[in-house]
N, C-alpha and C positions, 0 to 999 in steps of 0.2 A: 142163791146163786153161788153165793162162797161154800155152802155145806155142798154143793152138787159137785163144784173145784173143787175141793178137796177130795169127797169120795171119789175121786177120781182119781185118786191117787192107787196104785195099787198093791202099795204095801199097806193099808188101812182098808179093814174088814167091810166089803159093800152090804149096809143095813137094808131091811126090805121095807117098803114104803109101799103102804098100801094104797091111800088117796093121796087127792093136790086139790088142793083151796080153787074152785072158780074165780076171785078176781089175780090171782096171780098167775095164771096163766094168761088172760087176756092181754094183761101188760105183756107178756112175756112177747108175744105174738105181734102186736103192737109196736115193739119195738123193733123187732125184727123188718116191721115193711118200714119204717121208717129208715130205716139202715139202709135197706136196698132202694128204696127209691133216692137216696140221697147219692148213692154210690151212679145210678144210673144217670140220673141229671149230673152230675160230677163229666160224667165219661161223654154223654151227649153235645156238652158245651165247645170242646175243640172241634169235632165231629162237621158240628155243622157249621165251626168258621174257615176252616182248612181249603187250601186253591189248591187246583190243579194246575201246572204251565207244562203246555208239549213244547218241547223239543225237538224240530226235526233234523233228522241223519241223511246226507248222501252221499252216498260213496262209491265208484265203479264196483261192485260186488263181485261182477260177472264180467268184468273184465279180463281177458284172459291176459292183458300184460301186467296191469295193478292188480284183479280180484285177492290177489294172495297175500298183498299191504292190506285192501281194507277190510278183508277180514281180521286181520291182528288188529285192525284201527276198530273195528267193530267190537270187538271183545274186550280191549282198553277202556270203550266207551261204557259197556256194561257195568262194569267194575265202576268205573264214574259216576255211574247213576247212583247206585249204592251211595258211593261217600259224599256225592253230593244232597243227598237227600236226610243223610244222619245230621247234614251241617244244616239244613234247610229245619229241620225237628226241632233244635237248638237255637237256632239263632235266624229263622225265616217265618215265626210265627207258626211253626207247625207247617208248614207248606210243602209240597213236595215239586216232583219232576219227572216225566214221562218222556219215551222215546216214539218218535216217531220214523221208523226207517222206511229209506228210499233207495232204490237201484238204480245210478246213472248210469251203468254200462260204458262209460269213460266219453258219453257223448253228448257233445254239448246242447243239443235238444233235448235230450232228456234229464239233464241237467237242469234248464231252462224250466222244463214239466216240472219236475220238483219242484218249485218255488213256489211254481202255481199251485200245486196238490197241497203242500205245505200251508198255505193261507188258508185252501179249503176245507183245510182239518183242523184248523185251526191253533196253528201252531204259533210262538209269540217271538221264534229265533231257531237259528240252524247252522247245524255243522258240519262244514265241507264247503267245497267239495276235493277231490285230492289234487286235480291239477289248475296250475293259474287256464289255461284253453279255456277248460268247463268253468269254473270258478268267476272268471271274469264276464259273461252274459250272464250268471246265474245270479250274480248280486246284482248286475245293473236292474234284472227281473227285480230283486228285492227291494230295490229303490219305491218301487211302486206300492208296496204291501208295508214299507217302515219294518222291513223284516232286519232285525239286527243279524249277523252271520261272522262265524269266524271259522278259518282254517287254518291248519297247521303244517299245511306240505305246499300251497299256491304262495309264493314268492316273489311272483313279478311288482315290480315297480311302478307298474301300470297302476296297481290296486292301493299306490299309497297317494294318490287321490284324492282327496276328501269331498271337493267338490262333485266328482261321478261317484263313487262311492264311499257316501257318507254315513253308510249303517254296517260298514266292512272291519275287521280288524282281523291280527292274527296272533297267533302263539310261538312264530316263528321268526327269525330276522329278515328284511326283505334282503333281495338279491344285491343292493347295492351295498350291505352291511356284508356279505358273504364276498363281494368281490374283493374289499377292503381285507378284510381276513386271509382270501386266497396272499395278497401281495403281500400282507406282516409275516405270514408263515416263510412264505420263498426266501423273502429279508433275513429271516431269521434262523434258517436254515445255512445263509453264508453263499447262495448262488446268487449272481449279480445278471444271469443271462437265460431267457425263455422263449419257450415260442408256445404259441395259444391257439388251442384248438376248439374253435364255438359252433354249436350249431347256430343257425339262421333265424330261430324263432327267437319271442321275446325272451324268452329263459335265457338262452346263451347272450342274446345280444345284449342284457342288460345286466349281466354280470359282465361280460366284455369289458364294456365302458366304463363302470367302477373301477375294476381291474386296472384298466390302460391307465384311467387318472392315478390312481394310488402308486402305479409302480413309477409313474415319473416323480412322485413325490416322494419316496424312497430311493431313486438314483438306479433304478433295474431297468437294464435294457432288454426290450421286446426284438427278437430279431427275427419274427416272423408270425402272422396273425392268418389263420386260414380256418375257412368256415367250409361246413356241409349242409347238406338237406338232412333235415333228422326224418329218421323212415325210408330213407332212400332205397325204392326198391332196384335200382339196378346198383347198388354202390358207387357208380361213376365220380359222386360228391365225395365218396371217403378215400377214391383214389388219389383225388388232386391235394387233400387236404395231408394223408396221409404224407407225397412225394416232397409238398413243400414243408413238410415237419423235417424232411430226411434230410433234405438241404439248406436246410439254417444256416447247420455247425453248431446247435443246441443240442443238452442233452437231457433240459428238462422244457415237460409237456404240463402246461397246465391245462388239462382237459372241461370245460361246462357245458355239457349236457345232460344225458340221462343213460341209466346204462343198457337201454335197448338199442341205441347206437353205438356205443363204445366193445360192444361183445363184438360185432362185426368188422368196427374199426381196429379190435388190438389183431383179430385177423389178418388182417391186410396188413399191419405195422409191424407184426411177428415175420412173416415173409420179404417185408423189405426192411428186416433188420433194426427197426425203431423202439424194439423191445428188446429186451438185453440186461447185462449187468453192467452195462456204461448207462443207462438210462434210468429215469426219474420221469414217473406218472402224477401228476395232481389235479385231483378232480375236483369239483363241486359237489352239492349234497346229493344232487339229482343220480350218481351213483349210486347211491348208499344202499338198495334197495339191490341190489348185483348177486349179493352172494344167497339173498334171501330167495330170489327167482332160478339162482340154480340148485340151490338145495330142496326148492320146493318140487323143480321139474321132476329132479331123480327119485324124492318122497311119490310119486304119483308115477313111478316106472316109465320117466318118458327120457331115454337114454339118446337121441337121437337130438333134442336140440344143443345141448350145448354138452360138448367135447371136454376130454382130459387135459386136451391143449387149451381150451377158453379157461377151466379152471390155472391153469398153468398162470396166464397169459395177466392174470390178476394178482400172481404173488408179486410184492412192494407196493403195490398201488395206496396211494396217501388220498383221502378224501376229508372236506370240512364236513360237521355237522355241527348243529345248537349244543353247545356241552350242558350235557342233565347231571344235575348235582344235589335232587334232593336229598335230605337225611332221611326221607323212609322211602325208598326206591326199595332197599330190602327188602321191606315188610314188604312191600305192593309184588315186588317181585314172587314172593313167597306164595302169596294169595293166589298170586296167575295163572302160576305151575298147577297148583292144585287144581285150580276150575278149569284151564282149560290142557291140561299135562303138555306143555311148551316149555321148552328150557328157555327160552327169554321173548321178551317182546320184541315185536317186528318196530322197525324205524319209523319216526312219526306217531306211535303208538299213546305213548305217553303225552307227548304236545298237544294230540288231539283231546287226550282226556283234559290237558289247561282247558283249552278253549271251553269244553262244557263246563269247567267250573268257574273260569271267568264269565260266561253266558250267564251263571248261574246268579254270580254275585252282581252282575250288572243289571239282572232282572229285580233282585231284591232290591237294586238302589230306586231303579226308576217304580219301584213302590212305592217306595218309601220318600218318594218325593209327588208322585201323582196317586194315584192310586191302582186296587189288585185290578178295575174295572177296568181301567185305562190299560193299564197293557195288557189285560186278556186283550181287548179292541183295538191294540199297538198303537193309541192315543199318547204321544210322548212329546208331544210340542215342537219347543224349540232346542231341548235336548240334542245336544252333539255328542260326535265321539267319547270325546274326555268325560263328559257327564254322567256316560255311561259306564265306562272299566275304571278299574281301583285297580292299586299293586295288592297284590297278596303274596303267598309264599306257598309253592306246592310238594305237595311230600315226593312227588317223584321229580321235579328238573329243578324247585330252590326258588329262588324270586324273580315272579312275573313281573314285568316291570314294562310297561308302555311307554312308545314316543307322543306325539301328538297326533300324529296320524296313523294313530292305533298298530302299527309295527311295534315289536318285542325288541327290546335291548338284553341281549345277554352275547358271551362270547362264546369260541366256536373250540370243539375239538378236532384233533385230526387225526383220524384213527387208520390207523396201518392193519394192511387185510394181507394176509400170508395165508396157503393152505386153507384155506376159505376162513381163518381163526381173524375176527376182530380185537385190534389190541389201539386205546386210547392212548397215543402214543405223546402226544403234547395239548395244549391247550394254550389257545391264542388269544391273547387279551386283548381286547381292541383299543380300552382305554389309553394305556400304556403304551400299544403298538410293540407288542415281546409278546416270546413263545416260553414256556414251560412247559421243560421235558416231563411225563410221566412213567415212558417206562421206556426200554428200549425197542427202537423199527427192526425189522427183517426188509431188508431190500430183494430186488430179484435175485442178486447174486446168493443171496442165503447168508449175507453178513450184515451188519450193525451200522457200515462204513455209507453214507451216504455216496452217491455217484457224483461227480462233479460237473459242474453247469456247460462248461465247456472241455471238451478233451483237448489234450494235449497237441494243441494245433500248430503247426509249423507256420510261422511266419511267413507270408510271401510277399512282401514288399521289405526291402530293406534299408537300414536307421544307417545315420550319420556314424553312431559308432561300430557298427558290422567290421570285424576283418577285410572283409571283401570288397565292402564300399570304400572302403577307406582307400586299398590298393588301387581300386578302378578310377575313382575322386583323383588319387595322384597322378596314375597316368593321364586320365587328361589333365589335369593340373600342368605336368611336365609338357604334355603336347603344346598346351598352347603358349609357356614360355618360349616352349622351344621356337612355334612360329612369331610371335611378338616380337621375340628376340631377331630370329633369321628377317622377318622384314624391317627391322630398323639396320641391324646390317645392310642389308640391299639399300635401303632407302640412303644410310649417307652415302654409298658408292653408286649412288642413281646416276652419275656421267658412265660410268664406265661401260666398256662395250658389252662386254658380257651384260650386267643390268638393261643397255638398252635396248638390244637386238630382242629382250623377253617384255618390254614395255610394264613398267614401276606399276601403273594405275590397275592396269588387270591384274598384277601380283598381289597387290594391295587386295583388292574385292576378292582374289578368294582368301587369301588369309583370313579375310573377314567373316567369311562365310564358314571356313573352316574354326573359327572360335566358337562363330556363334553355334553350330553341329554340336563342337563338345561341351560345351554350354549350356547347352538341353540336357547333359546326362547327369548334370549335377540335379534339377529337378526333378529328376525319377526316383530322386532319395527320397527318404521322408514319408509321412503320411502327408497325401496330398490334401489342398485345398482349392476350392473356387480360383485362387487367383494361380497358384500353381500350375493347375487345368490347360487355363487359357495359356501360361507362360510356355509352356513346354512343348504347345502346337506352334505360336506364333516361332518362337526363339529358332526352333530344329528345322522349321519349313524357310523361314527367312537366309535362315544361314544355307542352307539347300539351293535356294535360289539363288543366293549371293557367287555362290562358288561356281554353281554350273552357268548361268550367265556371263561372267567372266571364259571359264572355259569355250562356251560357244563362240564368245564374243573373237576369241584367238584361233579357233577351228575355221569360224566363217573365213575370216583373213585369209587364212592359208587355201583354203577352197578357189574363194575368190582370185586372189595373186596368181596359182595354179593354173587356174580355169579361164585365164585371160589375154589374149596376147597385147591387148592394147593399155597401156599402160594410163592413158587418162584415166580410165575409168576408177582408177583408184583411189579418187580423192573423195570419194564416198566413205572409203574404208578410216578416215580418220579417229585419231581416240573418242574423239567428241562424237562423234558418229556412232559408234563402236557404245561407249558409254549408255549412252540414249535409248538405245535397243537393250541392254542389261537392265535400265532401268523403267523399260516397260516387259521383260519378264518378269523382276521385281513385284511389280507393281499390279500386273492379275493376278500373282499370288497373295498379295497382302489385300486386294479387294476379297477378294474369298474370303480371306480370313475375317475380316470385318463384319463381312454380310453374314456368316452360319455363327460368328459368337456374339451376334445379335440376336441371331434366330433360333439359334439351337448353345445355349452356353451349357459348360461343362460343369460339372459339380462331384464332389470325392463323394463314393460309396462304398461302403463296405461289403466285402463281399467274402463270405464263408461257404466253404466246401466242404466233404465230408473230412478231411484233417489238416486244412488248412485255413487261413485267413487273409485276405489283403486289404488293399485299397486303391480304386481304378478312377479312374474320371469318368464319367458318365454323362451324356446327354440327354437333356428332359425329352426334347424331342427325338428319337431315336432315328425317325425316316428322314428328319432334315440332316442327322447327323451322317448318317449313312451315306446319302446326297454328296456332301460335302468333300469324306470319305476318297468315292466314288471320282471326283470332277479333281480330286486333287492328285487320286492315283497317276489317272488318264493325262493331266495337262503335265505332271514330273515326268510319265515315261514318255509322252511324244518329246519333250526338250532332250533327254536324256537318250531315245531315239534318236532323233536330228543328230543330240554330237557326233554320236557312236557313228553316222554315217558318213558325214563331212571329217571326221578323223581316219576312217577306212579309207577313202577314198584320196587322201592328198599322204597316205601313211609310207607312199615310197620319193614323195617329194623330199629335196633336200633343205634343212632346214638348221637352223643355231641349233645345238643341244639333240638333236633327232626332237624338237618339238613337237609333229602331229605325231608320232609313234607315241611318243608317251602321254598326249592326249587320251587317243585310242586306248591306252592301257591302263590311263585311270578311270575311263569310262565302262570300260570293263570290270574293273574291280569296283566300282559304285554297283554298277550291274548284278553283278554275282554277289556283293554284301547286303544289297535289297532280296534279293533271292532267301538268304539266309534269315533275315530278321524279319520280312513280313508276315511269316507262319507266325513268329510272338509276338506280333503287335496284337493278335486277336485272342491271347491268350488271358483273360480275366480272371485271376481267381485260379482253384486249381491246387495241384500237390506240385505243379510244376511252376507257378507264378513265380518266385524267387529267381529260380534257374531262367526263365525267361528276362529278368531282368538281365543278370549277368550275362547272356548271351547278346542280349541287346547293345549294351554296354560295348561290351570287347569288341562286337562285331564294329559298333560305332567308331569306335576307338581305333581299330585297323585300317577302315578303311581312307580316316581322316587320314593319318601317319602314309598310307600308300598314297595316294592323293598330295600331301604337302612334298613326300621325298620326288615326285614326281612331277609336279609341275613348281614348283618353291624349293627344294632342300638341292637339288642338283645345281640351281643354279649358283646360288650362294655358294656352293662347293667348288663349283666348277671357277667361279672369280674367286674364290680364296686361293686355291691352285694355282692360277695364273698369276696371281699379285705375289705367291711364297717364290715361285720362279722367275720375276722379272726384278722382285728386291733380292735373287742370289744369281743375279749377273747371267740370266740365260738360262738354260735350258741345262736339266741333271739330269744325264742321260742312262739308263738304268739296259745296259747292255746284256742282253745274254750269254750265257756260256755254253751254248752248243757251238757246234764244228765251224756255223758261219761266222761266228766273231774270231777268226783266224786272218793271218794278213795283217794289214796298216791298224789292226785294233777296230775293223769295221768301219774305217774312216778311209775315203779313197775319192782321187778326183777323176771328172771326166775325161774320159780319153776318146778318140775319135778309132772306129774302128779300118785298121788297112782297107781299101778300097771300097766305104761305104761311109762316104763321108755326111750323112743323113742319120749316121746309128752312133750312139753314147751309151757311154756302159758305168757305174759307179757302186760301192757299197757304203750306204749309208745307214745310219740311224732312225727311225721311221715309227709310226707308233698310229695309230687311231685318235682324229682328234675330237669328233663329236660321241664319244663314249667314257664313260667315268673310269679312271683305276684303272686305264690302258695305262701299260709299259714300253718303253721302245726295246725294239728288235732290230739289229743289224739285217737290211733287207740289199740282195742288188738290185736296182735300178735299173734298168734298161730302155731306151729311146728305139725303136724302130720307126723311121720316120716313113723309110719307103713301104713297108708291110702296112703303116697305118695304126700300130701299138706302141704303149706304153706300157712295161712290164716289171711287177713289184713279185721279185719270190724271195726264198728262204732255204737255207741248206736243215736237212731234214735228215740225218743221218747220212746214206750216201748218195740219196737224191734231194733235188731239190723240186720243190714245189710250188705256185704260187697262184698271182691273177693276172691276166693280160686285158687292157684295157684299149675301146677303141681310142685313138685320139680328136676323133671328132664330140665325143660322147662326153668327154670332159673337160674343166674351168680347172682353172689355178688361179692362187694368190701367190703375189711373189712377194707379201711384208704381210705375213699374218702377224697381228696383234699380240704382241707378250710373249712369241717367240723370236728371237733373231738369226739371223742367219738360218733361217729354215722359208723354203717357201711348201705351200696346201697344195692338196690336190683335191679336188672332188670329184670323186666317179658312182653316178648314180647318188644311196643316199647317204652315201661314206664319206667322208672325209680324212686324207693322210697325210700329215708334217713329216717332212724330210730334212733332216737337220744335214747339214754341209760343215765342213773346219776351217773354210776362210768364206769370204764376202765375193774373190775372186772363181772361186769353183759355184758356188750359186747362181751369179750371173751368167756364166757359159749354160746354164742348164735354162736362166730364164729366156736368154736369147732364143735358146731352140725351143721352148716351148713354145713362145710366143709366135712363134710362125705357124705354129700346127694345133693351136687349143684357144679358145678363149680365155680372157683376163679377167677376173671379177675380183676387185680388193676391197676386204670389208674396213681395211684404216682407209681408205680413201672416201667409200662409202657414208663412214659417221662424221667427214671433216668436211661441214658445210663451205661452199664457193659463191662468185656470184654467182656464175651460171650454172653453178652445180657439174662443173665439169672435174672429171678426175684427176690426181695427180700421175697416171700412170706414164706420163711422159718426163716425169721427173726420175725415173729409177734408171741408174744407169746401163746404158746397152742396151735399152729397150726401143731408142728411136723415138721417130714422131708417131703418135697414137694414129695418126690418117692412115699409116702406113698399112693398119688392120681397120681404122677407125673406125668403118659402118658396124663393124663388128662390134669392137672394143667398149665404143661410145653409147652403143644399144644398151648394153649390160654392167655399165661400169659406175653409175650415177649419172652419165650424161645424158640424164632425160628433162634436166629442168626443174626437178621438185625438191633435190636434196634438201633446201632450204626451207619449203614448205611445207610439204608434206612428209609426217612423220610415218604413215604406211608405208610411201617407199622408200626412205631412209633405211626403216627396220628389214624391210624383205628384199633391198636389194641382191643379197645374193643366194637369196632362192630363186630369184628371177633367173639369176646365169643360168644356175644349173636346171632350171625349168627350160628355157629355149634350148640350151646346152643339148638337153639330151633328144630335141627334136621335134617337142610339142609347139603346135600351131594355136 
């Protein structure tokens, strides 16, 4: 054999060899079948120890909305089989792995059918299916058969389980690890404010709920949560869902669903404006598969389902996915392109291939713990989850790593999709709860600059330290010193006539009522709360009541008094009487209030619009609050009716101060400032919320200030006036300088005119005395006693002009209060001081009136008697009162009550001038 090597060589000359020895060849031969047959028992011995395990596949193939996922999930899986099987050569005893593939058609009966078909082929495990739907009957099927199964795209929470499905596991994180993700990303991003858009089924709903919990755990607020029908074929679900995103006052969307609904929905969100470069998209994984379905439709010439605006309609869009981070994704990648000429693998691709090599290694364990028999026969005991998966490490996503309930721990990427281009743009650690940037985003706008959570909304309720607030706070501030003040005025001059003819107690309640109005508009400051709510209907409604009770309480009086000739009947009209009725309108308004902030309480909400923000009060029960509303409008405008009528109606009665007029005119101005501010009571929220506050406000604020100067600031004016001229010695008479202050200086006595000894003629000083800020005017005076007039004019250039009054029509005082030496006139609802230059010219004037007018003296009036009889017999030259008495005594106080009754104390001489001018 060595000379046979050798001559084989063939630089050494081949010798010729004629024969060969008989037993050297038999050896030779000999040893040749020995050699082969060794080699062949060698190669035979694996042969026949080697297992076969199927594996089966289901995956919607033919499905027209997934077919085009799993087919990349099918082609990923190929590839798996391969390296699972080099690993299985090495280290599975020679063992291998087969596919068995099945087409769910995305339906969950055929779904279901798999499993069963799957047993009857014998298969010892299975992977799929793509959606939790199918997924979840397809495994409870496999509870039956010990069919171990994993997916890598079915996510619901349903499936971590263990008691219904205890042979289930997966290669991807469940949904409540992905909603936990969604909230660390938003976090970390820097927005503090979202609205969430879920579909309805368990995909959305169980990312939802993770979601909600984590973001309260991170301090985010949710300012609006709205769900659709996924598959809605009328979209009516993506309209509502759409409108309530647009009215948060959010600018970021965190979307979970899938993107067979989301193509539809940014439709509808692009037309009302929800898409934009103010706005931020964040989806869940259930997108991911978006850009895959429209590059695959236009691959396939079908240009009609999805538009250059849907692609549009996706640039910024932020979705999670599992971050794959193996160190040979390369290599795999490289491999892919080749077999199957794809520039990269479809999503879920790769996860799916984990699951078969986790199948893989959990079959070898439970070998190697029972035996190849038993799981061909899925004979595995009492084998649980755990039993079955190990971590390992995979060259395309890094390390597989199991919870207990066979759920994947790994964290999530979030990869930004521009121009259909994917860019892993951060990466969110769950551990940690932080994001790491990896590259830079493209937002919709086409820049790098994220959109902010909330836009630049205008404030519509306004803070203690606002400019404005602050103004409006002071005026009433000042209003109400101002009334505090003016009724402790009044109150220590509470004898004097002027305070008493307008009765202390009702000056009081509305003052009262009038604080507590301004009082409520400190409450509108602020961001409100529960007790605020309640404070600011009770405070503004009470002080309402306060003020117009009182008013009625003083309208009714005058009606009554008016409206009566018999004078008993007045002693109805007393304070306490008077009071008692203020205090049962009171009193159904504060019952109201009781009963609806039992029934219906108020609570602060926040309320945002497209650019602005507030906060209202709101009632849980909205119909009872309405009610309330309703019964409170109705019972303020019939009171507020009633005055406005009883003050029209006594408005040419004469009275202290013109009283029911300016009744009437505050009732008016309540009237017309309710007019004004009821449009912004209903104003919530809003670009105009702010500006309704201020309107509110001021309007509040004017109408209190009209209101106080009209029934409280004239009075107090009017006795400060009287007290400035009775502490400087009379009366400062502010003369004019036209033609008629010519003569004795508009100072003149009575003369008797030649042959009409019934006619007086005089120029005197004369002025208005129930009007503010009147001046005296030199007036002549004139007496026609036989014509039946009394006559006040005034030289007017070179005429003179004035009024002629009947003399049955009007009452005199001959000692008005705080003036001397002037005696009143009242004709109708006027009243005129005529001042005189001695004591001796005044009483010629009162002697003749006295014959031809009646006498009403309001000092005689407020100076109790016993009988209450008047002093008018004590003024000199006026005689014995009989002389006119039935008269005099009717209207003079001598009725009996001065001492009792304080109604007709106060109205005695509205009464003159009420019978005076002829009413019955």
């Amino acid at each position: 054999m060595h000379d046979l090597d050798r001559s084989s060589d063939p630089r050494s000359p081949r010798p010729h060899v004629a024969e060969t020895s008989a037993p050297c060849l038999i050896r030779t031969w000999a040893g040749l079948a020995m050699v082969v047959f060794a080699v062949a028992l060698l190669a035979a011995v694996p042969v026949a120890g080697a297992t076969e395990f199927k594996i089966a596949v289901s995956l919607p193939l033919s499905s027209p909305g997934d077919g085009y996922s799993a087919t990349g999930i099918k082609e990923a899986l190929e590839m798996g089989f391969d390296e699972v099987n080099q690993w299985a050569a090495s280290s599975f005893n020679g063992n291998k792995f087969s596919m068995l593939m099945y087409d769910s058609y995305n339906s969950t009966s055929s779904s279901v059918k798999n499993m069963f078909q799957a047993d009857k082929d014998g298969a010892v495990a299975m992977v799929g299916d793509y959606l939790s739907s199918t997924v979840i009957p397809q495994a409870l099927a496999g509870n039956n058969f010990q069919m171990w199964q994993c997916s890598a795209s079915a996510s619901s929470p349903t499936l971590s389980n263990k008691s219904d499905f205890k042979y289930f596991f997966r290669t991807i994180p469940a949904d409540k690890t992905q909603g936990a993700a969604l909230a660390i990303f938003v976090k970390g991003m820097g927005w503090k404010n979202v609205a969430i858009m879920a579909s309805s089924d368990d995909y959305g709903e169980g990312i939802k709920q993770v979601f909600t919990e984590k973001a309260g755990d991170l301090g985010l607020r949710i300012a609006s949560v709205q769900s659709y029908s996924p598959g809605d074929p009328t979209g009516r679900s993506y309209d509502i869902a759409v409108e309530g995103i647009r009215t948060s006052g959010v600018r970021v969307i965190v979307f979970m669903g899938l993107h067979e609904d989301l193509i539809p929905i940014a439709r509808i969100a692009r037309k009302a404006g929800v898409i934009g470069a103010d706005w931020a998209w964040v989806a869940s994984e259930g997108v991911s598969t978006l850009d895959e379905a429209i590059m695959h439709a236009e691959a396939q010439g079908d240009h009609s389902t999805y538009s250059d605006q849907d692609k549009e309609n996706t640039n910024g869009l932020i979705f999670m996915f599992p971050a794959e981070s193996g160190a040979g994704f390369k290599d795999f990648l490289a491999a892919y392109q080749q077999r199957f000429k794809r520039p990269d693998t479809l999503f879920y691709a790769t996860l799916f291939k984990d699951c078969l090599t986790a199948l893989a290694r959990g079959i070898a364990k439970m070998v190697k713990a029972t035996s190849e028999k038993d799981v061909l026969a899925r004979k595995f005991g009492n084998n649980q989850i755990g039993d079955f998966l190990e971590t390992f490490t995979s060259s395309t996503s890094g390390t597989v790593e199991f919870d207990k309930n066979g759920d994947r721990i790994m964290d999530y990427s979030a990869i930004n999709l521009y121009n259909m281009k994917r860019t892993v743009a951060w990466t969110v650690r769950l551990r940690s709860q932080t994001i790491e940037q990896r590259a830079d985003p493209t937002f919709f706008s086409g820049t790098k600059e994220p959109p902010k959570d909330e836009p630049d909304l205008q404030r519509g309720y306004p803070l203690f330290t606002d400019i404005g607030a602050i103004v409006t706070m002071g005026l009433a501030g000042l209003l109400i010193l101002l009334i505090v003040g003016t009724l402790g005025y009044l109150t220590v001059n509470r004898e004097h006539s002027a305070v008493k003819h307008m009765s202390l107690p009702f000056i009081s309640l509305t003052c009262a009522g009038l604080v507590f109005v301004l009082g409520a508009t400190f409450l509108w400051v602020g961001q409100p709360t529960p007790l605020t709510c309640m404070l600011r209907r009770w405070i503004f409604l009470i002080g309402f009541e306060l003020t117009m009770s009182a008013v009625a309480a003083k309208a009714y009086r005058l009606y009554k008094i008016f409206d009566n000739a018999a004078l008993s009947k007045l002693h109805k009209l007393s304070n306490v009487n008077l009071m008692i009725g203020c205090s049962l309108i009171i009193l159904i308004q504060i019952g109201m209030l009781a009963a609806f902030t039992f029934l219906a309480p108020q609570k602060s909400v926040h309320i945002v619009s497209f650019s602005s923000d507030t906060y209202e009060c709101v009632a849980d029960n909205a119909g009872m609050d309405r009610l309330f509303n309703i019964l409170s409008l109705v019972y303020n405008g019939l009171l507020v009716a009633a005055v406005a009528y009883l003050a029209f109606v006594t408005r040419k009665a004469y009275s202290q101060f013109r009283e029911s007029v300016f009744i009437m005119y505050s009732v008016q101005n309540i009237f017309l400032s309710a007019v004004v501010v009821s449009p912004f009571l209903f104003i919530i929220g809003g670009d105009f919320a702010l500006g309704a506050y201020y309107i509110k406000a001021l309007t509040v604020c004017y109408a209190v200030a009209f209101t106080y100067a009209c029934l409280v600031g004239r009075i107090a004016l009017a006795l400060h006036l009287a007290k400035s001229k009775s502490a400087n010695t009379g009366v400062k008479m502010n003369l004019s300088n036209d033609p008629s202050s010519s003569g004795n200086n508009g100072i003149s006595s009575a003369e008797n005119l030649p042959g009409k000894p019934q006619t007086m003629h005089g120029k005197y000083p004369v002025k208005i005395a129930n009007k503010l800020f009147e001046t005296w005017h030199t007036n002549r005076v004139m007496l026609l006693a036989l014509e039946g007039y009394l006559a006040l004019t005034r030289n007017t250039g070179s005429t003179e002009s004035g009024k002629l009054f009947k003399l049955r029509s009007i009452t005199f005082d001959p000692n008005p209060p705080s003036y001397p030496i002037c005696l009143e006139i009242r004709a109708d609802t006027t009243s005129y001081l005529i001042q005189f230059n001695k004591e001796e010219d005044k009483q010629k004037w009162v002697r003749a009136l006295s014959v031809h007018c009646l006498i009403m003296s309001k000092s005689s009036a407020n100076k109790s008697s016993n009988n209450g009889v008047s002093n008018l017999g004590t003024h000199p030259g006026v005689g014995n009162p009989n002389t006119y008495g039935a008269r005099s005594l009717a209207f003079s106080g001598g009725v009996g009550m001065a001492s009792n009754n304080n109604a007709t104390s106060q109205f005695q001489s509205q009464i003159g001038a009420y019978v005076g001018a002829g009413k019955k």
